[in-house]
C-alpha positions as CSV (number, residue, x, y, z in Angstrom):
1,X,5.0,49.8,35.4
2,X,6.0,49.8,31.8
3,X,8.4,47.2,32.8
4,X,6.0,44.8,34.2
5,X,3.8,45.2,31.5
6,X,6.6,44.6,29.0
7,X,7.3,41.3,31.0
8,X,3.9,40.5,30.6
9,X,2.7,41.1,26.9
10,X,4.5,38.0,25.4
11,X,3.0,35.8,27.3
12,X,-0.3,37.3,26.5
13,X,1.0,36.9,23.0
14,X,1.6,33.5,23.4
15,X,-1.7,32.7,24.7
16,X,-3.4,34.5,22.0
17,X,-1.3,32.6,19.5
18,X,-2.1,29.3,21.3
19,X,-5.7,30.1,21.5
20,X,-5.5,31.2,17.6
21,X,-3.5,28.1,17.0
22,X,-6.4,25.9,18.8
23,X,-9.1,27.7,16.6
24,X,-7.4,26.9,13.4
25,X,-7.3,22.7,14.2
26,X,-11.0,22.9,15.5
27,X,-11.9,24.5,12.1
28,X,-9.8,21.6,9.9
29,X,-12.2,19.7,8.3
30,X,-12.4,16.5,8.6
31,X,-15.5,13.6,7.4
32,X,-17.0,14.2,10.5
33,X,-16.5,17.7,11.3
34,X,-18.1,18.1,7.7
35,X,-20.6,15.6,8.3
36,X,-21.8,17.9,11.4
37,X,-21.4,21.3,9.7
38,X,-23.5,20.2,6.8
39,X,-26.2,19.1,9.6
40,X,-26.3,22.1,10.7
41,X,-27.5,23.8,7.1
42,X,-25.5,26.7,6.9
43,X,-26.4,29.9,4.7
44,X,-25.4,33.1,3.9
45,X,-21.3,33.7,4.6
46,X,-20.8,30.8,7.2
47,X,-22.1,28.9,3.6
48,X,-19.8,30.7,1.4
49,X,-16.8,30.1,3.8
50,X,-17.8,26.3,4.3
51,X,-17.8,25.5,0.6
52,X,-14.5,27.5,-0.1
53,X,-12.9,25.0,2.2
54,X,-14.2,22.1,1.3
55,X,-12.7,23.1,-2.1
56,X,-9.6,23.6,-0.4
57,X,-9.8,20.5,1.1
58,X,-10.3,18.4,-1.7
59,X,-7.6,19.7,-3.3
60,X,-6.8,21.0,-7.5
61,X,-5.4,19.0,-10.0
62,X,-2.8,19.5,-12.0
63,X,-3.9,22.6,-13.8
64,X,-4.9,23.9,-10.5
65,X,-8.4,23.7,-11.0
66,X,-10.3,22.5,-8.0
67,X,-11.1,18.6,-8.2
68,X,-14.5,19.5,-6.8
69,X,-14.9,21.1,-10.2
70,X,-15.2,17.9,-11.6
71,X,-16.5,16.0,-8.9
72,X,-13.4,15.2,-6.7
73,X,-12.4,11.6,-5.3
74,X,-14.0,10.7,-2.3
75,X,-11.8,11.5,1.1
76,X,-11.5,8.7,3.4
77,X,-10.9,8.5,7.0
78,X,-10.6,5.3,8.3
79,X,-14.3,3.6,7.1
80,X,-15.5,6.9,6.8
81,X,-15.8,9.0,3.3
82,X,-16.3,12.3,2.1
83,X,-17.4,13.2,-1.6
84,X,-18.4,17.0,-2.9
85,X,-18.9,18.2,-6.6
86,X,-19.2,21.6,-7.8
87,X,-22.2,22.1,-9.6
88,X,-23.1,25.7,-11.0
89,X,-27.3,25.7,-11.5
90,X,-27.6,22.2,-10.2
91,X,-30.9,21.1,-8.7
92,X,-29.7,18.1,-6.8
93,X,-26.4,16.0,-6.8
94,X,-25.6,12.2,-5.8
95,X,-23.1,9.9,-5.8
96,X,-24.0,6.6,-7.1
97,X,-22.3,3.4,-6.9
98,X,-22.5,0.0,-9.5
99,X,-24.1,-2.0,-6.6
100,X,-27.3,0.0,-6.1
101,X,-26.4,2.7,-3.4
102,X,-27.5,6.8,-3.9
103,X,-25.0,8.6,-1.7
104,X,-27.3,12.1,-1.6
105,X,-25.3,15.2,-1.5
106,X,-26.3,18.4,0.1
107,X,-26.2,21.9,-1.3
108,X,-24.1,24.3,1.0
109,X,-26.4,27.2,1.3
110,X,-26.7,29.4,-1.7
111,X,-23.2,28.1,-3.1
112,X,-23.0,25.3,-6.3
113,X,-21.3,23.0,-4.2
114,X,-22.9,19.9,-3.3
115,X,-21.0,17.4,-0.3
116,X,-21.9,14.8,1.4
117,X,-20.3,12.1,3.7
118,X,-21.1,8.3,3.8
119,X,-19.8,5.5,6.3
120,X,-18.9,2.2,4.4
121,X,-18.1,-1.1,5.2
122,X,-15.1,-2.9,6.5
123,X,-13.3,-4.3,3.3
124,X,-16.3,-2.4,1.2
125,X,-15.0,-1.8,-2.2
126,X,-17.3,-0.3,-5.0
127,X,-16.9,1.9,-8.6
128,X,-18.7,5.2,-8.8
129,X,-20.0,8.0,-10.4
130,X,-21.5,11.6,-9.9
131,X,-25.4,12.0,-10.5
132,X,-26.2,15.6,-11.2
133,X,-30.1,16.7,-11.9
134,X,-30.4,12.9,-12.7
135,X,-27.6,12.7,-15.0
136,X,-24.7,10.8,-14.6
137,X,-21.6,12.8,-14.3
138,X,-18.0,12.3,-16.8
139,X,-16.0,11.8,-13.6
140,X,-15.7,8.0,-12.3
141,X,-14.0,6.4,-10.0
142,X,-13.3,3.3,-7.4
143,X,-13.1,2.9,-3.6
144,X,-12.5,0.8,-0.8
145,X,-11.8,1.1,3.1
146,X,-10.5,-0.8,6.2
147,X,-10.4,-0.2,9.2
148,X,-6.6,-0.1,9.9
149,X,-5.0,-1.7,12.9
150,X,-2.8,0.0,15.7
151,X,0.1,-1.6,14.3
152,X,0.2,0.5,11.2
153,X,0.7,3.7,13.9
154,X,3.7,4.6,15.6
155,X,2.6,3.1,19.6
156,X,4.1,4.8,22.9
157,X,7.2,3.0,23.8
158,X,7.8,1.0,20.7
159,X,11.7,1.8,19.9
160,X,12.0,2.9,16.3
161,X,14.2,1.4,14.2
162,X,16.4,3.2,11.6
163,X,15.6,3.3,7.1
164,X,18.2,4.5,5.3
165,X,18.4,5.9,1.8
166,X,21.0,4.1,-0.3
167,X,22.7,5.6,-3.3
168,X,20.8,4.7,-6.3
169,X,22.4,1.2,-7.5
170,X,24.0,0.3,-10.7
171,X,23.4,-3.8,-11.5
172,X,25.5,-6.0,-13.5
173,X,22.6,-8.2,-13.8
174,X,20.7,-5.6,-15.3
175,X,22.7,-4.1,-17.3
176,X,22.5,-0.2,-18.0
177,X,19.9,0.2,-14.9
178,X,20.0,2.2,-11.9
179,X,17.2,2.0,-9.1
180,X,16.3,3.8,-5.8
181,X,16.4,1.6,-2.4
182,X,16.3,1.6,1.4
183,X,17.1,-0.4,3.8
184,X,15.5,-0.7,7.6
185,X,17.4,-1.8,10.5
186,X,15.1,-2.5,13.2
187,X,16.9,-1.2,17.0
188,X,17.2,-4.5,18.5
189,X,19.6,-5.3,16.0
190,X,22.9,-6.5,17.3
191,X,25.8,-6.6,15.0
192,X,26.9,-10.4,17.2
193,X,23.3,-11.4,16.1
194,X,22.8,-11.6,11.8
195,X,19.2,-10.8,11.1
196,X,16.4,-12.1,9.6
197,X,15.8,-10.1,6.2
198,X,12.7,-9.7,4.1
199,X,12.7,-8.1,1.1
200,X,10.1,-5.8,-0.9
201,X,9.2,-5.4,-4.5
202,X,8.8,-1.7,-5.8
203,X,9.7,-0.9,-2.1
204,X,8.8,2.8,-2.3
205,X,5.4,2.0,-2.2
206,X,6.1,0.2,1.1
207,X,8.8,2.4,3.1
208,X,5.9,4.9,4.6
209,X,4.3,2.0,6.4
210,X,6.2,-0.8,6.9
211,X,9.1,-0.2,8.8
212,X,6.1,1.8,11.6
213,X,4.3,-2.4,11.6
214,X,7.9,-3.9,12.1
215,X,9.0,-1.8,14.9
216,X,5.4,-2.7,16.8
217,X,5.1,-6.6,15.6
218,X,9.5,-6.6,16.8
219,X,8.5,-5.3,20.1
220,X,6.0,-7.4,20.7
221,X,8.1,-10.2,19.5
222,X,5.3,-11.5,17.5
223,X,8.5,-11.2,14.5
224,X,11.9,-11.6,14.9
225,X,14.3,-8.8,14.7
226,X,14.2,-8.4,10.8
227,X,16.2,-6.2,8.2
228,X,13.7,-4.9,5.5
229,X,14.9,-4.1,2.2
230,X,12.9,-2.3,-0.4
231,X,13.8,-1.9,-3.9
232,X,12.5,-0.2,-6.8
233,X,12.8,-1.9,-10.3
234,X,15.3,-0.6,-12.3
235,X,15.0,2.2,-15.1
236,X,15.5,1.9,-18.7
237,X,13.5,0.6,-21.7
238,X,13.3,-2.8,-21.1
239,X,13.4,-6.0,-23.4
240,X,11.0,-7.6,-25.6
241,X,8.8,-4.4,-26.0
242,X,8.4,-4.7,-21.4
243,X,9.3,-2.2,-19.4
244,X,12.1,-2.8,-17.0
245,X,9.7,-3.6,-14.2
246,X,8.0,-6.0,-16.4
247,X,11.3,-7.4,-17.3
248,X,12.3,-8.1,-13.8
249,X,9.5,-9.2,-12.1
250,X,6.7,-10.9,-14.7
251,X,10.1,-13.6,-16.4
252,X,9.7,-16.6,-15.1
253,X,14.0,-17.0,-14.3
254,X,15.9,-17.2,-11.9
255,X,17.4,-14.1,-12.9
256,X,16.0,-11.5,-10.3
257,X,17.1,-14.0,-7.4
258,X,20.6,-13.5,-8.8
259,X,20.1,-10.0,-8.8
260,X,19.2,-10.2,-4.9
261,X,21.6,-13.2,-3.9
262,X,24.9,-12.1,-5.9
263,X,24.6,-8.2,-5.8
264,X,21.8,-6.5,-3.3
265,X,22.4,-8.8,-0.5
266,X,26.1,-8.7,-0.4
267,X,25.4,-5.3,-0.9
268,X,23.6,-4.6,2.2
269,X,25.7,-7.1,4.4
270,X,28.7,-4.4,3.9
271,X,27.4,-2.2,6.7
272,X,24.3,-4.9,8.2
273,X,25.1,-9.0,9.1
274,X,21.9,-10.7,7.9
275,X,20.8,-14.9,8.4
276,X,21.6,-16.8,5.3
277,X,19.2,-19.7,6.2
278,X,15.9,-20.1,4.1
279,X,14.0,-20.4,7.1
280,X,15.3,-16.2,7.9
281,X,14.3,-15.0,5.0
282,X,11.7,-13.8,3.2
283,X,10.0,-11.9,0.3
284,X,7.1,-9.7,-0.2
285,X,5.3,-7.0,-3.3
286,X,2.4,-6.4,-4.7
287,X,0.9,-6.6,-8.6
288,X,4.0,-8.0,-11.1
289,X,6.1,-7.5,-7.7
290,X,4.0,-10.1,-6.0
291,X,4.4,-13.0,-8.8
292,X,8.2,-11.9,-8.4
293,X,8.7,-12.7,-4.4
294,X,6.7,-16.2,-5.9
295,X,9.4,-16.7,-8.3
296,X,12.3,-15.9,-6.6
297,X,11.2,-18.6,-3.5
298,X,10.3,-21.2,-6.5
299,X,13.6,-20.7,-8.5
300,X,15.4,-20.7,-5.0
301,X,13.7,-21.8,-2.0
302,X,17.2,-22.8,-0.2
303,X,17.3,-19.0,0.1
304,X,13.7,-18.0,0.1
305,X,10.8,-19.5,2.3
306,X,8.5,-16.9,3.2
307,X,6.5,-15.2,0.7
308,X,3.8,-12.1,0.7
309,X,2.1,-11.1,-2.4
310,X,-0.8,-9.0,-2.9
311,X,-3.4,-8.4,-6.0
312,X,-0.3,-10.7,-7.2
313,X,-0.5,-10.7,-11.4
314,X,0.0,-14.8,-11.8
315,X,-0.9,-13.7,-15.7
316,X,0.2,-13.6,-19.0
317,X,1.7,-10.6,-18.8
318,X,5.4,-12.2,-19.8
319,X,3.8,-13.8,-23.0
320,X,7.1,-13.5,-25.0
321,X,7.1,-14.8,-28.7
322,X,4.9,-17.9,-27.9
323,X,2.5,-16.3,-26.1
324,X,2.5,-18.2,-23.5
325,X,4.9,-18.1,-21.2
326,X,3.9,-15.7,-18.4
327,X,2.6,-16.2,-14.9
328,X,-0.4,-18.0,-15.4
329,X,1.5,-21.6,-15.9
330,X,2.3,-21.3,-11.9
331,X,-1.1,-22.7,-11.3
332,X,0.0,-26.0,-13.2
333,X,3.7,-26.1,-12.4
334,X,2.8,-26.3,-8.4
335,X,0.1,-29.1,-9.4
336,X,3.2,-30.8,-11.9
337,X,6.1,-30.6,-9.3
338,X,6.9,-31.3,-6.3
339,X,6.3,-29.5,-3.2
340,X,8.6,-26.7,-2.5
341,X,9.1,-26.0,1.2
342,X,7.7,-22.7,0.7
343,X,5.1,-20.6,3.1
344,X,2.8,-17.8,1.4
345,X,0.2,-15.8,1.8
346,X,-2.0,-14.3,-1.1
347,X,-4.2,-11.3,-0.8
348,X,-6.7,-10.4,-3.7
349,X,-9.8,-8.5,-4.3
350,X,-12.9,-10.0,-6.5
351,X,-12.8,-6.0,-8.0
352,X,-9.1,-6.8,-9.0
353,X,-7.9,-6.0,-12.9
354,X,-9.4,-7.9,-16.3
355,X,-7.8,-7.7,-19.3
356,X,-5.8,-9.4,-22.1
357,X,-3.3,-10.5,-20.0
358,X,-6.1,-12.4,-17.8
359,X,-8.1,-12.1,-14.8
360,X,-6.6,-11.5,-11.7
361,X,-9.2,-12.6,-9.3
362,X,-9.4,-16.0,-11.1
363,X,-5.8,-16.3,-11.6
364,X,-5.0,-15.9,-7.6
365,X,-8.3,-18.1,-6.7
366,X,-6.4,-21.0,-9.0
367,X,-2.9,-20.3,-7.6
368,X,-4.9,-20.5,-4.6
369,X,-6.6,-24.7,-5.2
370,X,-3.4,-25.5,-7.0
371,X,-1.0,-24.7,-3.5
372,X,-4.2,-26.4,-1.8
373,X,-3.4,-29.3,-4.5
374,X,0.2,-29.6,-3.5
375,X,-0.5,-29.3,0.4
376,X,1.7,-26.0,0.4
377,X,1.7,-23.9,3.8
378,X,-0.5,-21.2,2.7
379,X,-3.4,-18.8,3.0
380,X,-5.3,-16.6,0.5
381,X,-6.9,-13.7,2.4
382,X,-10.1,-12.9,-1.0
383,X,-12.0,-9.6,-0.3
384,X,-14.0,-7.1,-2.5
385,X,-10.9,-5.2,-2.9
386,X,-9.7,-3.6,-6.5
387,X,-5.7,-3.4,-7.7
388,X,-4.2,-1.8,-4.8
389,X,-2.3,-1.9,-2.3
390,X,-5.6,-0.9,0.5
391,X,-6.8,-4.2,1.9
392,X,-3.1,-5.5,2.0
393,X,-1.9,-2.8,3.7
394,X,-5.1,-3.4,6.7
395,X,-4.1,-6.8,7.1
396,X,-0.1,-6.3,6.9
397,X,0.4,-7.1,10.7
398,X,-1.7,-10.3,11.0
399,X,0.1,-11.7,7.3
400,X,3.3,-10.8,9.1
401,X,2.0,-12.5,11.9
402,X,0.8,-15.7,9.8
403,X,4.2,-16.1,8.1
404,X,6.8,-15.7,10.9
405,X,4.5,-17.8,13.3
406,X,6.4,-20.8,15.1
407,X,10.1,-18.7,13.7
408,X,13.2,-21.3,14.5
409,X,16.3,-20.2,12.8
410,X,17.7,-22.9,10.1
411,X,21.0,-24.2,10.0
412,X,23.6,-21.7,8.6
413,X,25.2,-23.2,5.6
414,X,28.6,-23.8,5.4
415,X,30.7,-20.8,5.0
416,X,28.1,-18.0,5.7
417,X,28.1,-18.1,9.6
């Protein structure tokens, strides 16, 4: 008897830990889950224990203080958003936003913290504050959300492909800088078949996401099979008072194309045979790296042909001793030259950055009429976004889409076959 019930306790064990494990998810919170609990007005110790985890939840700053001391940024799930403040003798607590909306936030029972959950908009972007017994609170903020597309989650069936961590590189080009890089091969690569190869600016920012909407859009075959590459900018001090970022990706050279054609390239093409035609290549980032991909296709377009930039700064950042000679003269170069066969797709936000260097918005919405000017392939996706990477990142598949639509490999130039 002791026997069988030896055989039998741990699987009673197991099903207690199952059913403990199943408790523990159904209590996560989540916007909805606190949007229901907050319905359901509750007091006493279920109101104590609610409001200790929505602390948790919203997490502690760097001093470990809870952000909800403060009033904590908003969560966001998909289009939906979350928002609590902690509020010690407060009567009432909102939320309120610069176009006109009162976000009302609930007290949890007896407990100072107020929380609250509010569905927004597709592409709805707005700058906010805390309101507490009428008064506005210290803590501000901005926020936007989209609804994100399947592509941007891994899909059933979708072969993965492979990123890779590279030892930090040392450039020539650069001298004195090292930077952190990865490279994705997608698994339908072939080494009897070179790949196309598209390139990323500050490409930590990209490698969570990326390589997930190139394994879906490759299945699909709505991309060819494509080598991604994502760089960070070098470190050091920079020149001409710029950080080495700045340096790199807001000069208006052909110097970073170098750096990609004569070192990173070859560099990769050691262990991964990439397409050397224009036509196979292309080039993507976002802020100073997204007026870099624009200058690397301009300086060489008989490498570069495809380009992605979002919030791109096509401003005076680059000012040098003159003062003038950043990235707002692109808008007249394309109207001054000639066309370039070059295909790109802007992304910007009407909530993007103003400041000495320019305006952001305007400066895109110009590079924008002057590529409309010179009957360049293009599209400029304009939303209520502000200087991030958000609404890019929503419509990554379909600008992936756009700019490898009607693919035909070039010709291989001599030598590189």
């Amino acid at each position: 008897m002791r026997r069988r019930i030896a055989r039998v306790l741990p699987l009673f064990v197991l099903f207690l830990a199952a059913d403990a494990a199943d408790a523990a998810d159904d209590d996560k919170l989540t916007v909805k889950s606190l949007e229901s609990r907050l319905a359901a007005h509750p007091a006493g110790d279920d109101a104590k224990a609610l409001a200790d985890q929505v602390r948790a939840w919203f997490g502690k700053d760097r001093s470990g203080r809870p952000n909800v001391a403060s009033g904590a940024n908003p969560r966001i799930e998909g289009l939906d958003t979350a928002w609590a403040i902690e509020a010690p003798g407060a009567r009432s607590a909102a939320v309120v936003t610069n176009d006109g909306k009162t976000i009302p936030l609930v007290a949890i029972g007896d407990t100072p913290v107020f929380a609250g959950t509010f569905p927004m908009a597709d592409g709805a972007a707005f700058r906010w504050t805390y309101l507490v017994d009428g008064k506005t609170n210290r803590r501000t903020g901005q926020v936007e959300a989209y609804n994100d597309p399947p592509e941007l989650s891994e899909q059933p069936g979708v072969p993965k492909g492979k990123v890779t961590k590279r030892e930090p590189f040392e450039s020539k080009i650069y001298p004195g800088t090292k930077r952190d890089w990865w490279v994705y091969v997608p698994a339908q690569y072939r080494d009897d078949q070179p790949a196309c190869v598209m390139v990323f600016q500050d490409g930590g920012g990209y490698v969570p996401f990326v390589p997930t909407v190139f394994d879906n859009l490759i299945a699909k075959g709505e991309m060819p099979v494509t080598v991604g590459i994502f760089i960070n900018p070098g470190s050091g001090r920079g020149e001409e008072g710029r950080g080495q970022r700045s340096v790199e990706y807001d000069t208006l050279s052909d110097r970073y194309a170098k750096f990609l054609l004569e070192e990173i390239l070859p560099e990769v093409e050691k262990t991964v045979k990439l397409r050397h035609d224009p036509e196979s290549r292309a080039i993507a980032g976002i802020s100073s790296g997204g007026i870099c991909a624009w200058t690397v296709a301009w300086e060489r377009p008989d490498e570069f042909r495809k380009v992605l930039s979002w919030v791109g700064s096509f401003t005076n950042i680059a000012s040098g001793k003159t003062r003038r000679e950043g990235g707002h003269n692109y808008e007249a170069l394309i109207r001054k030259s000639p066309r370039k066969p070059i295909r790109v797709f802007l992304q910007d936000g009407a909530n993007d950055l103003d400041n000495a260097n320019g305006n952001w918005p305007l400066a895109n919405q110009q590079m924008a009429k002057a590529l409309a000017f010179s009957k360049y392939d293009y599209k400029f996706v304009y939303g209520q976004g502000f200087h991030s990477n958000r609404h890019g990142r929503a419509i990554l598949p379909d600008s992936l889409r756009w700019l490898w639509r009607d693919y035909q490999p070039g010709t291989e130039p001599p030598g590189k076959k």
